[in-house]
Backbone as XML, in Angstrom:
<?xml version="1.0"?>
<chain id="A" units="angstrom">
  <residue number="1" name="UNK">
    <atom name="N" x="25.417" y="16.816" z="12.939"/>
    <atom name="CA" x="25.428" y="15.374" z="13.176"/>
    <atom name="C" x="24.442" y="15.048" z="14.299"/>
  </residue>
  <residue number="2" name="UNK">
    <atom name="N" x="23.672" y="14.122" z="14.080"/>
    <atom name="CA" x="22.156" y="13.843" z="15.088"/>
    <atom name="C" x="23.163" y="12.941" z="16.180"/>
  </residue>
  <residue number="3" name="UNK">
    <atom name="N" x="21.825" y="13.008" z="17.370"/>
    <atom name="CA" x="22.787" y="12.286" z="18.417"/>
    <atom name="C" x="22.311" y="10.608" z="17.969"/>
  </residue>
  <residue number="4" name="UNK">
    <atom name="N" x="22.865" y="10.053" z="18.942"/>
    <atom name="CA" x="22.730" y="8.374" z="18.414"/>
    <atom name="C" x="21.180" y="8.222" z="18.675"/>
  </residue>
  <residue number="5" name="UNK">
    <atom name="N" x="20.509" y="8.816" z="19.568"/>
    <atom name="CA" x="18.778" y="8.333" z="19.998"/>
    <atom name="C" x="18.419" y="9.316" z="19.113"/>
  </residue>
  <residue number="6" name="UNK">
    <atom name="N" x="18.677" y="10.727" z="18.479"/>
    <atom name="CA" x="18.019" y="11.200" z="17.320"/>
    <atom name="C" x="17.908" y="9.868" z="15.811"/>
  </residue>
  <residue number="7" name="UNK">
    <atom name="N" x="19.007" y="9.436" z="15.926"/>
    <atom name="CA" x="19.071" y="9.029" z="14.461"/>
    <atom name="C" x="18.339" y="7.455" z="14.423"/>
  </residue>
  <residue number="8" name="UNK">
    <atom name="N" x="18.364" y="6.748" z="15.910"/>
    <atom name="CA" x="17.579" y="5.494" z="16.038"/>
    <atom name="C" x="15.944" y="5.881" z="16.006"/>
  </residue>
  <residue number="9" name="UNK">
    <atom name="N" x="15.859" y="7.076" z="16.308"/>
    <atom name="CA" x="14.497" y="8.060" z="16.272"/>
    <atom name="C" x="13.705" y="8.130" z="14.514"/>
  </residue>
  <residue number="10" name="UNK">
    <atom name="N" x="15.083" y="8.622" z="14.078"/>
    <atom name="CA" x="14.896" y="9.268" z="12.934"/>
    <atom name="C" x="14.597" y="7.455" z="11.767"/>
  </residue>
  <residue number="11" name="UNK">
    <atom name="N" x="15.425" y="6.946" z="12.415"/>
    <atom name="CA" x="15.008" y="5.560" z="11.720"/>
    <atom name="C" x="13.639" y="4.743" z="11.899"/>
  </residue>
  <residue number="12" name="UNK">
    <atom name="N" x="13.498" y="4.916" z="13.375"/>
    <atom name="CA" x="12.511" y="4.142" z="13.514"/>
    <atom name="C" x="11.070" y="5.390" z="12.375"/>
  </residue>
  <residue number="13" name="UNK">
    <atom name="N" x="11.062" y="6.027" z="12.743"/>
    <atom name="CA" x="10.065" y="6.733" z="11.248"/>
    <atom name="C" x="10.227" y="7.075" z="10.374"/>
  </residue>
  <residue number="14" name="UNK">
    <atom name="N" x="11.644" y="6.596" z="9.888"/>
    <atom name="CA" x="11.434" y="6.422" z="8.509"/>
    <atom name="C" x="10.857" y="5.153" z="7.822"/>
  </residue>
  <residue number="15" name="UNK">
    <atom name="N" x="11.349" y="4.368" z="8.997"/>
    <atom name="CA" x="10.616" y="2.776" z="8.338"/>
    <atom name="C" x="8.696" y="3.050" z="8.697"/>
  </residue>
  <residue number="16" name="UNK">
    <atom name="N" x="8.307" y="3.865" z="9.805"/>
    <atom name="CA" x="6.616" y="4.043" z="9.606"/>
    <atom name="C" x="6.200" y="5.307" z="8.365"/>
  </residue>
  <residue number="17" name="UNK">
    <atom name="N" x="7.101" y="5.750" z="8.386"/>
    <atom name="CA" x="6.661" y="6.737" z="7.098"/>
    <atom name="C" x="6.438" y="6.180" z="5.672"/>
  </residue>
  <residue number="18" name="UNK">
    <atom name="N" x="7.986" y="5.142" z="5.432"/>
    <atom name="CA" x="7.761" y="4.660" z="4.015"/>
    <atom name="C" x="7.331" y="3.735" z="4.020"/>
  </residue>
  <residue number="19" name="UNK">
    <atom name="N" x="6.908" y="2.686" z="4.839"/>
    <atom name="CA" x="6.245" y="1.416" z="5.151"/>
    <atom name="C" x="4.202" y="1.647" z="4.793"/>
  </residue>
  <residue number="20" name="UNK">
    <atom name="N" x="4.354" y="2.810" z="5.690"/>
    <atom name="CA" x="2.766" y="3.370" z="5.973"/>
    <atom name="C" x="2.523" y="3.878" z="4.407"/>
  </residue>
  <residue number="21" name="UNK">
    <atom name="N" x="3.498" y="4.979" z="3.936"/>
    <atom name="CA" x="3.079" y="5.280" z="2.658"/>
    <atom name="C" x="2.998" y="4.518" z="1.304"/>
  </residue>
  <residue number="22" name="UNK">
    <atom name="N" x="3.729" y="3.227" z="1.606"/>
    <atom name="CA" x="3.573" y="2.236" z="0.608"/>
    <atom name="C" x="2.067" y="1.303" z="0.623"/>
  </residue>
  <residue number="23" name="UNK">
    <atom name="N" x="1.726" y="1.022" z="1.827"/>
    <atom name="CA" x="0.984" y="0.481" z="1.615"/>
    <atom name="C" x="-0.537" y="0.828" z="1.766"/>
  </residue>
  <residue number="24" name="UNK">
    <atom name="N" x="-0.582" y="2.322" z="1.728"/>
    <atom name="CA" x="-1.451" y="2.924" z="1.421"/>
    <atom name="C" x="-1.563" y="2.896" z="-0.103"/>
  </residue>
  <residue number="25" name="UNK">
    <atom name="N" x="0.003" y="3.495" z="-0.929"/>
    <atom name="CA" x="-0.280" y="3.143" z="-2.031"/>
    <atom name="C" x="-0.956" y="1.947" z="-2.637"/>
  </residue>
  <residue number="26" name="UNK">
    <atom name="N" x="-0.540" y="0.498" z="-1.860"/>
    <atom name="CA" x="-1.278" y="-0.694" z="-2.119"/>
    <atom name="C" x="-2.591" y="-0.771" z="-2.213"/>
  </residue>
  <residue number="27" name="UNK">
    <atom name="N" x="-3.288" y="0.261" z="-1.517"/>
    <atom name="CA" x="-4.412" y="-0.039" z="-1.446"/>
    <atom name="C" x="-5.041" y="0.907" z="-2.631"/>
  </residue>
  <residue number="28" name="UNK">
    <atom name="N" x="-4.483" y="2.131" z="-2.925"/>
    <atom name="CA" x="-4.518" y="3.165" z="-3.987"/>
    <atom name="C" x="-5.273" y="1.690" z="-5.261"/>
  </residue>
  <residue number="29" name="UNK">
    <atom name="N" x="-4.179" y="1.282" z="-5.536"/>
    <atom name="CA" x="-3.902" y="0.400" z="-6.664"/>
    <atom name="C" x="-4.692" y="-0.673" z="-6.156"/>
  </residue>
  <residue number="30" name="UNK">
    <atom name="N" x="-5.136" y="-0.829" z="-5.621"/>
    <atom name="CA" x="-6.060" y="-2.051" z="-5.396"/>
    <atom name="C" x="-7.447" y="-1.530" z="-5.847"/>
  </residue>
  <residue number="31" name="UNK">
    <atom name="N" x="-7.594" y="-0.052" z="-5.427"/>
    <atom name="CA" x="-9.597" y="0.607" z="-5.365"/>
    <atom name="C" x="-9.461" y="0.866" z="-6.929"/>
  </residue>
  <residue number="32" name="UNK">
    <atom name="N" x="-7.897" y="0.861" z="-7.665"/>
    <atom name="CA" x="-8.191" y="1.204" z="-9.200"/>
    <atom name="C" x="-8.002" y="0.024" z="-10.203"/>
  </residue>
  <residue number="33" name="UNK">
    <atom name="N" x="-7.636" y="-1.366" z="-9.444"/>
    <atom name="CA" x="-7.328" y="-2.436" z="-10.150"/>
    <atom name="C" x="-8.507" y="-3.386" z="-10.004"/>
  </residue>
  <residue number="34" name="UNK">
    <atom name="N" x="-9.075" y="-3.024" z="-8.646"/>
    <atom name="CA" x="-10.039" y="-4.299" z="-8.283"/>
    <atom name="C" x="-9.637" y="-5.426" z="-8.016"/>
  </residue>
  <residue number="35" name="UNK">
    <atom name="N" x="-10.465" y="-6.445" z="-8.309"/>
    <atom name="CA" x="-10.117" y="-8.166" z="-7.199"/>
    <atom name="C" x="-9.541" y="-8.594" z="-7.858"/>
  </residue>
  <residue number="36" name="UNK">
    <atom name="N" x="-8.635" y="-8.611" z="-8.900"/>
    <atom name="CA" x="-7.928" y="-9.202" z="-9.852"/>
    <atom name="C" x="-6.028" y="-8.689" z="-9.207"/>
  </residue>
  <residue number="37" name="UNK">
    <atom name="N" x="-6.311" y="-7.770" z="-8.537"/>
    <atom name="CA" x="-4.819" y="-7.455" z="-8.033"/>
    <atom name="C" x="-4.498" y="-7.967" z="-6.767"/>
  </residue>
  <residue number="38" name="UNK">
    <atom name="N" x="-3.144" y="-8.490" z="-6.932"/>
    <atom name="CA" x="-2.622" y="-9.232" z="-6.268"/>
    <atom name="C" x="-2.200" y="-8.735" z="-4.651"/>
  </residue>
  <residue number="39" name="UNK">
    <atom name="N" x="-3.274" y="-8.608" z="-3.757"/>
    <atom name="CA" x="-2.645" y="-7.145" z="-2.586"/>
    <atom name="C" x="-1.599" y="-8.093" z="-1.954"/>
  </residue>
  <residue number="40" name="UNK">
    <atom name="N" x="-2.012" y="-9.574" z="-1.620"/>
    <atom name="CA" x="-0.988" y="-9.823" z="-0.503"/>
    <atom name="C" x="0.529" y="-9.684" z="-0.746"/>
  </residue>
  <residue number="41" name="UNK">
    <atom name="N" x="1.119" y="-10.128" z="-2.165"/>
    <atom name="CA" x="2.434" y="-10.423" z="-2.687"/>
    <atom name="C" x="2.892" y="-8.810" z="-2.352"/>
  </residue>
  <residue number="42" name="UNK">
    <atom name="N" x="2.372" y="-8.024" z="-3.255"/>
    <atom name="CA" x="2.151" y="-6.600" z="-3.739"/>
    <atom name="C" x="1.961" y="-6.017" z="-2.017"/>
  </residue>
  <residue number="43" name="UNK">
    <atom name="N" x="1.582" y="-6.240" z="-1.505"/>
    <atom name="CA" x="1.925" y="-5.490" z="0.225"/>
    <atom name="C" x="3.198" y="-5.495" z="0.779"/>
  </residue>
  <residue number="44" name="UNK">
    <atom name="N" x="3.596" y="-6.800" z="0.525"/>
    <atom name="CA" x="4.841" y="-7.563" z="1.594"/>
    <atom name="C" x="5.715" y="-6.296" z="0.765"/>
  </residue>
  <residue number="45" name="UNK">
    <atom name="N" x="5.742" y="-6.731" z="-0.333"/>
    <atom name="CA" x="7.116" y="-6.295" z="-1.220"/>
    <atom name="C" x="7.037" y="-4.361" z="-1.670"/>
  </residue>
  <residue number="46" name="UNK">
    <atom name="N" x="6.085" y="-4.094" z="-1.220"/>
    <atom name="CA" x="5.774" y="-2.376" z="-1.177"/>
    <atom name="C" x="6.232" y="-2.412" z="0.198"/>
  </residue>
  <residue number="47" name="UNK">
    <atom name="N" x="6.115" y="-2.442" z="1.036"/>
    <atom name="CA" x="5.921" y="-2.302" z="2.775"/>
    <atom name="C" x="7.590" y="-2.502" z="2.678"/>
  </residue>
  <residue number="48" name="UNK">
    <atom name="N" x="8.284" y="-3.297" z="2.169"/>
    <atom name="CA" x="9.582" y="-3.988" z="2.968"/>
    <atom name="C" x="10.445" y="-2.670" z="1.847"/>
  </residue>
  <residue number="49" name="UNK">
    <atom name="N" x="10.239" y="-1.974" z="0.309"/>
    <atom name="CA" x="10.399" y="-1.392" z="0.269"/>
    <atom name="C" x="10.244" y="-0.262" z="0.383"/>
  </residue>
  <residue number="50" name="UNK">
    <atom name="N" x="8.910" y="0.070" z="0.581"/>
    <atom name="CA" x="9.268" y="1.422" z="1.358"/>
    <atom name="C" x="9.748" y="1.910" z="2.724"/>
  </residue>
  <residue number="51" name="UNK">
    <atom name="N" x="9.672" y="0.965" z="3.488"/>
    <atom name="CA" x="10.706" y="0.455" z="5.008"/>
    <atom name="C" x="12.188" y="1.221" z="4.413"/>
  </residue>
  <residue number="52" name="UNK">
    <atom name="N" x="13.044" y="0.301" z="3.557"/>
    <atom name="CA" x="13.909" y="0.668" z="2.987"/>
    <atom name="C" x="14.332" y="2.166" z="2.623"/>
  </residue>
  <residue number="53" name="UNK">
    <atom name="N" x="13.332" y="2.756" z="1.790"/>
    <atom name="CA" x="13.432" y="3.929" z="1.446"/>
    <atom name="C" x="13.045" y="4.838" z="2.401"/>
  </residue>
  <residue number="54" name="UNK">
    <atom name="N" x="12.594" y="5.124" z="3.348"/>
    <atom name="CA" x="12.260" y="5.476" z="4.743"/>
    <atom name="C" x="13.523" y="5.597" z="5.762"/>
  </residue>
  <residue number="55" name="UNK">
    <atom name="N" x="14.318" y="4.696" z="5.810"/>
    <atom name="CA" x="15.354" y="4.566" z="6.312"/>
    <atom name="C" x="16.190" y="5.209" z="5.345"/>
  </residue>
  <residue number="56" name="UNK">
    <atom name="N" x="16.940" y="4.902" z="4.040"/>
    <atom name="CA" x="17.252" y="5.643" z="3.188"/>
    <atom name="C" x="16.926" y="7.835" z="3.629"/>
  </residue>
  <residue number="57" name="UNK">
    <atom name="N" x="15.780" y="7.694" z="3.142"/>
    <atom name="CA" x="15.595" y="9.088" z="3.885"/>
    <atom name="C" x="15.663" y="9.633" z="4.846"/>
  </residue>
  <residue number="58" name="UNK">
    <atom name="N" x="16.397" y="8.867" z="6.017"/>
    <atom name="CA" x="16.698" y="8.853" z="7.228"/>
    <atom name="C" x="18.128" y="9.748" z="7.516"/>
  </residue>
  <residue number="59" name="UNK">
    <atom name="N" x="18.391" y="8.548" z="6.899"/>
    <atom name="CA" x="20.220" y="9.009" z="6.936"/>
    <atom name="C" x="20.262" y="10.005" z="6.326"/>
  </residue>
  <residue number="60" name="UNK">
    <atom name="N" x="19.447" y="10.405" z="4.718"/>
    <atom name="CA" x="20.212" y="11.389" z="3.832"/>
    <atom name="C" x="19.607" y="12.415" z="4.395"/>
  </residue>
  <residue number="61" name="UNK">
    <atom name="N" x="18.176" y="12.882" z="5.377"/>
    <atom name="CA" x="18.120" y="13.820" z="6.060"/>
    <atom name="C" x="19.081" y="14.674" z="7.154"/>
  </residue>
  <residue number="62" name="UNK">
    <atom name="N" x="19.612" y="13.640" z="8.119"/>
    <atom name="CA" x="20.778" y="13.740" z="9.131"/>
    <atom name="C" x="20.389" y="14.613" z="10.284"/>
  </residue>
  <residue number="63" name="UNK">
    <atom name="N" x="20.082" y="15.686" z="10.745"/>
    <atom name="CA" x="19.558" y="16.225" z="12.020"/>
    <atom name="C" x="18.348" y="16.377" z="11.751"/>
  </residue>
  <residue number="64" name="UNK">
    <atom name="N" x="17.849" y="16.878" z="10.195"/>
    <atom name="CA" x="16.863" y="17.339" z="10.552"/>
    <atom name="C" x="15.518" y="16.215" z="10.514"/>
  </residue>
  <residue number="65" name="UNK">
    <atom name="N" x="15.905" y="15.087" z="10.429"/>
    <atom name="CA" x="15.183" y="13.835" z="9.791"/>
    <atom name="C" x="13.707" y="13.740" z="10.971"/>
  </residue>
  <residue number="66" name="UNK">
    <atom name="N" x="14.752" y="13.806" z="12.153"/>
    <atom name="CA" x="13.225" y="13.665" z="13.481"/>
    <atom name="C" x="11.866" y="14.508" z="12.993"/>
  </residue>
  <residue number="67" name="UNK">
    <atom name="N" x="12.234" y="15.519" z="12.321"/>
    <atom name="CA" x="11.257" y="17.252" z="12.554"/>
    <atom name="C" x="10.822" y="16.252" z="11.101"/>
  </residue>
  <residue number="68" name="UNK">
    <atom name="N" x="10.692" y="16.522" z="10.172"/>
    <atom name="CA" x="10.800" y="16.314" z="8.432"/>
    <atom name="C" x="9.904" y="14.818" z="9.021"/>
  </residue>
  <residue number="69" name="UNK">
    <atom name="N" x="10.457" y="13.655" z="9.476"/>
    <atom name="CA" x="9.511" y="12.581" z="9.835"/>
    <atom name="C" x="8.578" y="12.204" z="10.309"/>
  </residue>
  <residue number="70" name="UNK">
    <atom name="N" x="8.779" y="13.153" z="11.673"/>
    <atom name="CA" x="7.633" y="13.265" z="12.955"/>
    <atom name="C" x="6.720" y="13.813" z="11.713"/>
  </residue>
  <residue number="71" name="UNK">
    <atom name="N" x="6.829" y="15.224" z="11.467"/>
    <atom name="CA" x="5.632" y="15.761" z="10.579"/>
    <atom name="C" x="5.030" y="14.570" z="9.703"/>
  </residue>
  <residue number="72" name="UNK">
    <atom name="N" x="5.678" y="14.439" z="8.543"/>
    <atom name="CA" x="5.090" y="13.311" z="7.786"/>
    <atom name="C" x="4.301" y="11.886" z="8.395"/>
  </residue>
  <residue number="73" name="UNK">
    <atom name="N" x="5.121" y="11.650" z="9.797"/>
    <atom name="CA" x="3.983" y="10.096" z="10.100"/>
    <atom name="C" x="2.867" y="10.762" z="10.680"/>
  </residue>
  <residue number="74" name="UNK">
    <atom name="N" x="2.927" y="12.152" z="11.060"/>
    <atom name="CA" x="1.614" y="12.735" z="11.435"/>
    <atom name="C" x="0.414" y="12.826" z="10.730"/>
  </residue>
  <residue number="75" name="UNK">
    <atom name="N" x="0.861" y="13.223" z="9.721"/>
    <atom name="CA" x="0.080" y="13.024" z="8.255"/>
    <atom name="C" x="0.084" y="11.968" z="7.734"/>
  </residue>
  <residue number="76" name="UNK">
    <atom name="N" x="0.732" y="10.892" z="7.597"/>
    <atom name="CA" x="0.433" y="9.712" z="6.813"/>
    <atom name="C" x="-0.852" y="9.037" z="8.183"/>
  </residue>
  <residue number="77" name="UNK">
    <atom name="N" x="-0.411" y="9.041" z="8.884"/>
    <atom name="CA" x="-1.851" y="8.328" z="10.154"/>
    <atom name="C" x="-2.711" y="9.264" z="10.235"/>
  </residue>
  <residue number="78" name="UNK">
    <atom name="N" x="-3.113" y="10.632" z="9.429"/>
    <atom name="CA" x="-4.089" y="11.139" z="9.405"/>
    <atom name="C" x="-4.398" y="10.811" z="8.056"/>
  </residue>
  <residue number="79" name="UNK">
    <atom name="N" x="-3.944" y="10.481" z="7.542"/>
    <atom name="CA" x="-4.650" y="10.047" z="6.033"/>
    <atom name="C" x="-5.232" y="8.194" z="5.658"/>
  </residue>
  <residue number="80" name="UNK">
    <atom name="N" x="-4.337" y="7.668" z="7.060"/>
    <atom name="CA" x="-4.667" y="6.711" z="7.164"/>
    <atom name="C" x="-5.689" y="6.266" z="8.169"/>
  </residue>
  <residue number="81" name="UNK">
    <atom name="N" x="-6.317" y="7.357" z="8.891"/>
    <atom name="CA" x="-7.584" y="7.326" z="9.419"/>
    <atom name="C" x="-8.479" y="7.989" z="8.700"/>
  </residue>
  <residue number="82" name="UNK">
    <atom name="N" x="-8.384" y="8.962" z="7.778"/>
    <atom name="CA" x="-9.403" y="9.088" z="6.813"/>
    <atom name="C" x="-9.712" y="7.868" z="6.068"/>
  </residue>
  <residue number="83" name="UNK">
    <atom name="N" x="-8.801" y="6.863" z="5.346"/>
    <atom name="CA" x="-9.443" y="6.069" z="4.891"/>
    <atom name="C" x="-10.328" y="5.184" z="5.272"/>
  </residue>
  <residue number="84" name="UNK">
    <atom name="N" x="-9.309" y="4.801" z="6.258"/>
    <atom name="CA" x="-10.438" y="4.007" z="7.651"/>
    <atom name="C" x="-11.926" y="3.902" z="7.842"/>
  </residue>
  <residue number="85" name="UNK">
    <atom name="N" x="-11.940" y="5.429" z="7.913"/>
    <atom name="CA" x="-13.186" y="6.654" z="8.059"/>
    <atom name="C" x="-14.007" y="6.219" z="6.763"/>
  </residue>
  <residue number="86" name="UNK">
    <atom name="N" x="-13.406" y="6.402" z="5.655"/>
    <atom name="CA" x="-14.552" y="6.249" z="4.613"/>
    <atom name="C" x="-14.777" y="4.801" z="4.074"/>
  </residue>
  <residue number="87" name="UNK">
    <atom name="N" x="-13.999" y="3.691" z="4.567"/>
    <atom name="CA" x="-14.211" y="2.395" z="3.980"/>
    <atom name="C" x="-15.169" y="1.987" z="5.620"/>
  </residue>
  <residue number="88" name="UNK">
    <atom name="N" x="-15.240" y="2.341" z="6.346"/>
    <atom name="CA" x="-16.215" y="2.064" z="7.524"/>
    <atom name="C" x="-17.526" y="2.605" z="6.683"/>
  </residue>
  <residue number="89" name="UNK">
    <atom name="N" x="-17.692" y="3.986" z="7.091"/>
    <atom name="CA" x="-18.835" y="4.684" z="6.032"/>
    <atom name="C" x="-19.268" y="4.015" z="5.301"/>
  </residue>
  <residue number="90" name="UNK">
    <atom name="N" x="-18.567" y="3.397" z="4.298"/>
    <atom name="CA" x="-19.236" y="3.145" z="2.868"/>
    <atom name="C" x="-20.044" y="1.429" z="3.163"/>
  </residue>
  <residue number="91" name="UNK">
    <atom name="N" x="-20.075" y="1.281" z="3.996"/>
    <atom name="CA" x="-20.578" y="0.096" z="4.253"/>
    <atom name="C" x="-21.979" y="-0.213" z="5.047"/>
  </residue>
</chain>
């Protein structure tokens, strides 16, 4: 059982893990849909669910959620500075 600042821990990145990984996906689906896709609607409502599911994976992790999260937002903000990286570049 996590302590109470593990699990407010473990929450607060689950909402940057599934928040961050959704709306990366948004953008996935945007470089394969083009200007015809709808990003703003399609952000809010990816972002607020994957927030959700982030938290979701929070709880159903339980101690080990900090270690399992920390790793992953490490990697999702390194993948989200690669993109960064190449939509700067490409310009």
């Amino acid at each position: 059982m996590p302590s109470r600042s593990q699990a407010k821990t473990a929450t607060v990145l689950g909402w940057l893990v599934g928040g961050g990984a959704a709306v990366l996906l948004n953008f996935v689906l945007f470089q394969i849909f083009g200007e015809g896709y709808p990003v703003a609607p399609t952000s809010f409502g990816l972002f607020v669910a994957g927030a959700f599911g982030g938290m979701w994976l929070a709880d159903r992790l339980g101690a080990r959620a900090v270690r399992v999260l920390g790793i992953a937002t490490g990697v999702l903000l390194g993948l989200a500075l690669v993109v960064v990286v190449m939509i700067s570049g490409s310009r």
